[in-house]
N, C-alpha and C positions, 0 to 999 in steps of 0.2 A: 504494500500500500504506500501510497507514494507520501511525503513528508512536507506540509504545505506552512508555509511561513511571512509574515506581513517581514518586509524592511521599513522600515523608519532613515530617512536619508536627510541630510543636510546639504547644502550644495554652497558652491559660492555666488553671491551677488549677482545677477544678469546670467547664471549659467544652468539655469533649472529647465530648461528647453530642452535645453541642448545635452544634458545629463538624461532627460528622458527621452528620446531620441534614441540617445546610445544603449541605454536600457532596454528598450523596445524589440533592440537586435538579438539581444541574448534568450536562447530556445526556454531559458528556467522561469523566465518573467512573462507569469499568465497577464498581469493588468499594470497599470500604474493608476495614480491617482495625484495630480498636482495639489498641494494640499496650502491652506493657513493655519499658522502657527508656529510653536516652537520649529518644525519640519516645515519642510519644503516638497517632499515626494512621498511617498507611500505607493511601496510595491508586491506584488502578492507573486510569489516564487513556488515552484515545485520543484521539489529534486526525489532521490531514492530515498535518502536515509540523512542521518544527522553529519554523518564524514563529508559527503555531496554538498550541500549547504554550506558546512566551514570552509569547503574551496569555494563556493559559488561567490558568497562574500568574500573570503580574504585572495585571493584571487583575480575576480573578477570585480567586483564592486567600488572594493575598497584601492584598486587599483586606476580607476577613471581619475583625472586628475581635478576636478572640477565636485569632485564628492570631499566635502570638510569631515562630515561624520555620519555613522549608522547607528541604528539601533536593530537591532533583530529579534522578532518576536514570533518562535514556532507557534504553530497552532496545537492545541492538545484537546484529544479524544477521551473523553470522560464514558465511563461506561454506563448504561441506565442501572437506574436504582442506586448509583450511588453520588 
């Protein structure tokens, strides 16, 4: 089951286009969401597993030059009844 995850991203000044753009290209990024507030992006990723993800971010993400900072927030599966 695949591993689905919100990023929380920061960008610099005038470069939030263009951050999402380049986000857009990469196959893990189902959406983005240009956002207000503390954030600037919010983007919803899927990968395999939890090792997938920490490349996907330290990697890929955290590597665009125009990204200040992240936040990464997996999604987690609660089982019913509890």
């Amino acid at each position: 089951m695949p591993l689905r995850a919100y990023i929380l991203i920061n960008t610099q000044i005038g470069k939030t286009a263009e951050v999402a753009r380049t986000l857009l290209e990469m196959p893990e990024v189902k959406k983005i969401d240009i956002i207000m507030g503390p954030y600037d992006i919010i983007a919803e990723i899927e990968t395999e597993d939890h090792e997938t993800l920490s490349e996907v971010v330290l990697r890929k993400l955290q590597t665009i030059p125009s990204i200040q900072h992240t936040m990464t927030c997996p999604v987690v599966k609660l089982e019913e009844g509890h």
